[in-house]
N, C-alpha and C positions, 0 to 999 in steps of 0.2 A: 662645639664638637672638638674635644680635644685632638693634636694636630702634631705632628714633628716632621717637618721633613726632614726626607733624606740628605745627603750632601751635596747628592747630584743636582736633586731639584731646587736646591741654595743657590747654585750656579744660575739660577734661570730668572732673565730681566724682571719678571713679574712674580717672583717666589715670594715675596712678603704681601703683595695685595694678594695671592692667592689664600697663603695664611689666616690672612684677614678675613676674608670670605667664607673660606673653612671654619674656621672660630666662631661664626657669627647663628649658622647653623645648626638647630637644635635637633633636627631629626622627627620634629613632628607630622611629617606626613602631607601634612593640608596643600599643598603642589599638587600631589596625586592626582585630589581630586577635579584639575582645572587642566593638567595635562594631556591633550590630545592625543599623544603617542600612546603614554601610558591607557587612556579610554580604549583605543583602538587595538593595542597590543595585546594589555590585563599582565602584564611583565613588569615585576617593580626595577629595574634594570632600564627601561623603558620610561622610566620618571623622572622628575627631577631628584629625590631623594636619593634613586639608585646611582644613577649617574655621578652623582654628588661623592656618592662611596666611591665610586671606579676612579675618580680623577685625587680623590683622599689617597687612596692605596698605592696609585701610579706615585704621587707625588713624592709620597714616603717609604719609598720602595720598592715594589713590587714592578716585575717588569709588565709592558705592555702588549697588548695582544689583538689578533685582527678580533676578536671578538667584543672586546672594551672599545675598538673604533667603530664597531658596525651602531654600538650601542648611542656613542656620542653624534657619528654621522643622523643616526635617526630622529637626533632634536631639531625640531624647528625654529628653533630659536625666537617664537614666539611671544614669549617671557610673559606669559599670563602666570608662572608661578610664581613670578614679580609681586603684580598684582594682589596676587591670595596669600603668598607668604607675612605671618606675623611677625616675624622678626628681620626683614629689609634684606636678607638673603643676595648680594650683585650675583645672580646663577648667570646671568650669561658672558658678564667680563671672566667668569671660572671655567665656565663652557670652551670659550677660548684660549685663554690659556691650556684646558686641557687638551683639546682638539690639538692644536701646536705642539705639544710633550710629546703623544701618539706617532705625530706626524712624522717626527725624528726620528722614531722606533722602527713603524712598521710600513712596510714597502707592501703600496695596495696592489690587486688584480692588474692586468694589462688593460683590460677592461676599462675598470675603472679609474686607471691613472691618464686615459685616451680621453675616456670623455670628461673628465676633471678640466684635462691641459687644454678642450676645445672650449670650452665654456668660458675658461679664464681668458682666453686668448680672444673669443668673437662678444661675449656679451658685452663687456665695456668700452668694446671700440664703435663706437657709432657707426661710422661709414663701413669698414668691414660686416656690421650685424647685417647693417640697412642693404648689401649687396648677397647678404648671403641668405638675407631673408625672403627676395626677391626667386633665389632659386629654390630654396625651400616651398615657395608660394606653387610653383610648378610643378616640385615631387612630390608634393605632399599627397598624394593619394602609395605611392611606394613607400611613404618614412614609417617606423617604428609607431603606435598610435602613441605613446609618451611627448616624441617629439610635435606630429601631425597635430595634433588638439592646441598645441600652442601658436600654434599658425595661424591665422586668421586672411582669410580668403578672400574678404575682400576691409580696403580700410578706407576712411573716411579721409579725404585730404584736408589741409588746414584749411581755414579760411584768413582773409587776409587779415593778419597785425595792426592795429590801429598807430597811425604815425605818432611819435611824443609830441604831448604837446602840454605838458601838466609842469609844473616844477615841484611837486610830490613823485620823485623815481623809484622802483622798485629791480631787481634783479630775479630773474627764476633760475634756475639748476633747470639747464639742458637736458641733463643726463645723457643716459647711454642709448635705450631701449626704445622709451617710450617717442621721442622723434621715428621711428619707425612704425611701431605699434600703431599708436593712437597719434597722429601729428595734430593732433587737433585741441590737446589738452590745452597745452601751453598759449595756442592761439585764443582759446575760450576765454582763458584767464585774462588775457593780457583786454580781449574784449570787454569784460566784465570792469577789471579795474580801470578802465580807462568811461566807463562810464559813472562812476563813482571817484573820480578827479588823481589819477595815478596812472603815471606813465611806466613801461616797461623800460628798460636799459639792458640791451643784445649786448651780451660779453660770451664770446662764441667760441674762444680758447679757453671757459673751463665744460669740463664734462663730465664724464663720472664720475660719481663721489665718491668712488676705492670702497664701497660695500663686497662687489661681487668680491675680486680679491680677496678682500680681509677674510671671508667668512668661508673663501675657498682654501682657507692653513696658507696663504701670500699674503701673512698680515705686512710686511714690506710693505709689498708693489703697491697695496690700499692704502697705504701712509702717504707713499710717493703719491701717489692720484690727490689724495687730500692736500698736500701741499702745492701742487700744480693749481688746484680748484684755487686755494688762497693767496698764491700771485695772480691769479688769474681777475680776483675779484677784488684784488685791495684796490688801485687805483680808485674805483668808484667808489668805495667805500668812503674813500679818503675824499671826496668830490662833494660828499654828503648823500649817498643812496641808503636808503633808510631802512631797505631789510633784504636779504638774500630770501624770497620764497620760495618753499617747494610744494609741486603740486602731487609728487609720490611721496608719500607719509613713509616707506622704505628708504629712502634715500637722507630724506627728513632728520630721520631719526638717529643714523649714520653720521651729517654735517652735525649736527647736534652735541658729537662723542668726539670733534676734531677738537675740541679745549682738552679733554681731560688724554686723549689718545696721544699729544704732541704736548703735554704737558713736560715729558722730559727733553723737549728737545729747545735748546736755547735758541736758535734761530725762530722759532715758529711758535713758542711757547703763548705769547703776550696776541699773535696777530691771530693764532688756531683759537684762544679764548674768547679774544670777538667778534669772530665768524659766525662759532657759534650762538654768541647772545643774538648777533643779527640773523641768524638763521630759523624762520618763521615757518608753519604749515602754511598753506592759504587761508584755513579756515581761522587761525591763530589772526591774518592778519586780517583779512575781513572782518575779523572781529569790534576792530576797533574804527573801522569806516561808517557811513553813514547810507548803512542799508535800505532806510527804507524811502531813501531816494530813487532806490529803483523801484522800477516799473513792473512788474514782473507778469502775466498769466500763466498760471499753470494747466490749464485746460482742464481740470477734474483729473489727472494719472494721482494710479493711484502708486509709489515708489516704497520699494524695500530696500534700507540702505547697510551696506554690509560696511562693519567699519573694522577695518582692518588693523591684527592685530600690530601694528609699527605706530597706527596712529592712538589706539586706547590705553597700549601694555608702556610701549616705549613709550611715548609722549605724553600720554594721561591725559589727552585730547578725547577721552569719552563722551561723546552727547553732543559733542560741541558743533558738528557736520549738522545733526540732525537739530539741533535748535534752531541753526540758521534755515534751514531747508520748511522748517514749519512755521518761524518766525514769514520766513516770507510766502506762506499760503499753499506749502507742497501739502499733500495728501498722503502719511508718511503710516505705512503697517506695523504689527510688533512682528520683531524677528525672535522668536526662542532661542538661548542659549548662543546668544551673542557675541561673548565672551571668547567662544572656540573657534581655533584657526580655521581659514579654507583648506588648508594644505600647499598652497603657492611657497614663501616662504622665501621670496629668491629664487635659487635655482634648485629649490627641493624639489619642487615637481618635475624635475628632468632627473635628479640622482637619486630619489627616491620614490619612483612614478605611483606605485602601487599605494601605498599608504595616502598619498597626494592624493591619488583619486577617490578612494574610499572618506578623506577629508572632504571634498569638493563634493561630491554627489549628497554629502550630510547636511554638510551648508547650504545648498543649492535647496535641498526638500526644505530646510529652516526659513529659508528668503524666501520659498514661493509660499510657504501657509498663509500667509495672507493675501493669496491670488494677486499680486504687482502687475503693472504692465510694463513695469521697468526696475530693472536692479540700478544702486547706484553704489559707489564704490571712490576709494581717495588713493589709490595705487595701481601701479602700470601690473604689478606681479598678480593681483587677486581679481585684476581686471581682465585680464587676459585667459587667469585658468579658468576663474566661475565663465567667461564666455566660449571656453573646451567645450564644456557639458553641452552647449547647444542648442538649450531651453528658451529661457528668457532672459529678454538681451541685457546688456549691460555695460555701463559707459561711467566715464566720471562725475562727479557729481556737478563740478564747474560747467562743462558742455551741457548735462540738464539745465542749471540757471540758465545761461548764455541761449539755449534755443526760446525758452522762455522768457525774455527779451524783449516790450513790444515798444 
């Protein structure tokens, strides 16, 4: 796609990988058809193709407008047109940078700059979420149903942590959320690996991995966060702990992009690159343990496992959840058109509720056609919206192992 920017957007830290990106793009379309927004919408502006143009035009001139942001706010950043694009397309490092250009330009709704500033300010702070989700739990029959369906009313407490006792250590990402949500993930894991000879290692100053920020135009404060996580986690590293795991494949995919994100930055440049190499899904590291040491019963369930798009688009982790889950004797359904986001997305389903939902209730019909008694899932985000709907339940897929345990 032929490309010139303008002078202005020469100025700007990312103006040549934009270029780049631009350039690489031939306009064939095939995004379209894997695009969620665009399925839902039928708006090529609603695509990646269109989108593509909007952040082409901006770049090279043309000013910016609330209508070119409504368009970019409605990606989900997905990147299934990763996936499908023939020509290697980075649409979401361009998504970004465009979002950010806009950002400068146009001054949103009150509305929407309130609930923007709450989101950034309570989802990544742990203790603030976990206090305010406590009184959410209470109004939630008064909130908005966007917010209310994200509630869940009643949660699972952890169960206890297995003391170290392995000299194989591993590290998980706290995060932000899911110690509220679901406190029971991180406990599952740390159960499971330690029955397959892998101790956890609690490093309890780092915590969110700077996704929400980044992807809320504070690409900053998401830098800062990632750099906090990487003082946070070198000592062990340097100790010999052999992989940072994540059990949210959102988050996953984020510590993953701290090499190439703090690339230019000479303090963090060498220690961001090997975060990342050490930064594993679970199922990544599971992979290379000695599964069929475990014991497993599955009792005959029969499981639909939704995999999320951070773990198949971003990580190229497809199949891999569900190899292991049938490798050890689950009872696993096909889900149709797999491929297509829930609508979760982060925090799309609160800034963009309606679409989210018309995504989730598509999914929700795709996961139950093969009648499940349980959904399973590798993200706190898609775990939480598919359990809105209030169908059939759904948990991660670790806690499935972990109760099946004998």
């Amino acid at each position: 796609m032929q490309t010139n920017l303008s002078p202005w957007a020469k100025t700007l830290p990312r103006a040549q990988e934009a270029e780049t990106i631009l350039r690489t793009c031939v306009h064939c379309g095939f995004c379209n058809a894997t695009c969620p927004t665009y399925l839902d919408q039928g708006n090529e502006l609603d695509g990646p193709r269109g989108r593509i143009y909007l952040i082409k035009n901006l770049l090279e001139g043309e000013p910016a407008s609330a209508t070119v942001q409504q368009h970019l706010d409605r990606c989900l950043s997905c990147r299934n047109c990763e996936t499908t694009c023939p020509s290697g397309v980075n649409y979401h490092a361009l998504l970004d940078i465009g979002r950010a250009a806009v950002e400068g330009q146009i001054k949103r709704p009150l509305k929407d700059r309130l609930k923007r500033e709450v989101l950034k300010r309570v989802v990544p702070e742990a203790s603030r979420f976990q206090r305010l989700l406590k009184v959410g739990q209470l109004a939630k029959p008064f909130l908005p149903t966007a917010f209310a369906e994200q509630i869940p009313s009643n949660i699972a407490p952890a169960k206890q942590y297995p003391m170290p006792r392995h000299e194989r250590k591993v590290m998980l990402l706290e995060g932000c959320v899911q110690g509220s949500l679901s406190p029971n993930t991180n406990a599952a894991t740390a159960r499971v690996l330690d029955k397959l000879g892998v101790s956890v290692h609690t490093v309890t100053n780092a915590t969110c991995c700077g996704a929400t920020d980044y992807h809320l135009n504070e690409q900053e404060k998401g830098l800062q966060r990632a750099r906090r996580n990487i003082d946070a986690w070198w000592p062990a590293l340097e100790k010999g702990c052999e992989a940072i795991v994540q059990t949210a494949s959102g988050c996953g995919a984020f510590v993953k992009e701290y090499g190439k994100l703090l690339s230019h930055d000479a303090a963090y440049a060498e220690k961001a690159a090997l975060v990342s190499a050490k930064a594993l899904d679970l199922v990544e590291y599971m992979d290379i343990l000695p599964l069929d040491e475990l014991n497993v019963e599955t009792q005959g369930q029969r499981i639909a496992f939704h995999c999320p798009c951070s773990l198949q688009h971003a990580q190229k982790l497809s199949g891999k959840v569900e190899s292991v889950l049938q490798r050890l004797g689950f009872d696993l359904t096909s889900v149709p058109d797999g491929h297509l986001c829930c609508g979760s997305a982060g925090t799309y389903s609160i800034t963009e509720p309606d679409i989210a939902r018309r995504l989730r209730d598509r999914k929700m019909d795709a996961l139950e056609s093969g009648k499940p008694d349980m959904i399973a899932t590798a993200n706190i985000g898609c775990q939480m919206h598919l359990q809105g709907a209030a169908r059939t339940p759904v948990l991660h897929w670790v806690e499935l192992l972990e109760q099946a345990l004998s």
